[in-house]
N, C-alpha and C positions, 0 to 999 in steps of 0.2 A: 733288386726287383726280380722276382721270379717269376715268369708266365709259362701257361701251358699252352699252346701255338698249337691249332689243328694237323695236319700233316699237308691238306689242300688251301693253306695260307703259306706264301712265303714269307721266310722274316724280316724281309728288307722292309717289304711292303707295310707290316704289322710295327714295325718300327718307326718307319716315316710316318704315318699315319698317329702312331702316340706322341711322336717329336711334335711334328706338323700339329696337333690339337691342343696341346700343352704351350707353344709359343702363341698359339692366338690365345690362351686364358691367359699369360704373362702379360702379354700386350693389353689386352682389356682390363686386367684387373689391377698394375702396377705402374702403367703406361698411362691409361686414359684411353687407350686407343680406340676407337669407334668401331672404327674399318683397318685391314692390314694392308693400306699400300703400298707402304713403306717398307720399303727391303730391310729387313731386319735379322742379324743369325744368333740364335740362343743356342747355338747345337752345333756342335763339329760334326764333320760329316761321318766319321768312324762311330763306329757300337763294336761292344764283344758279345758274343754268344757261343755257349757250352750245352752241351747236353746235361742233364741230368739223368739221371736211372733210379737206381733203390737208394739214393743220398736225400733225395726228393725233400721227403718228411724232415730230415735231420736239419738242410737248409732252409726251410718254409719255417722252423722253430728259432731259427738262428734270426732272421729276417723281424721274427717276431719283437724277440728277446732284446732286439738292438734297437725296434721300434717305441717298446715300451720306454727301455734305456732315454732314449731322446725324450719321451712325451713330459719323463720326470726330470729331468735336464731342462729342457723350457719353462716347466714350472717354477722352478729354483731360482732361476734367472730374472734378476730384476732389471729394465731397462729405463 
């Protein structure tokens, strides 16, 4: 995943906040789950984050190429 993060967001925050919204779409969509009341952890509590610079492009192409890679990969795949 590669995001561009403002400079007046920290990342922890912009993190937990994608964690935290993505395990209520697991819970709702896989789960059944209504409501989250249930203590539930889809997410270790570690992330990595790196800077990028002028690599940017070159990674954003790669992200791409690997995306496509799977979408024809699924296709293929008979279950």
């Amino acid at each position: 995943m590669l995001l561009s993060i403002p400079p007046n967001y920290a990342v922890f925050r912009v993190t937990g906040y994608m964690k935290g919204k993505n395990a209520i779409n697991i819970a709702r969509t896989y789960l059944g789950e209504k409501k989250n009341f249930r203590v539930m952890y889809f997410w270790v509590r570690r992330y990595f984050v790196s800077t990028v610079g002028f690599d940017e492009v070159v990674i954003g192409k790669d992200i791409q190429k690997h995306e496509k890679e799977d979408k024809r990969v699924k296709k293929t795949v008979v279950i």
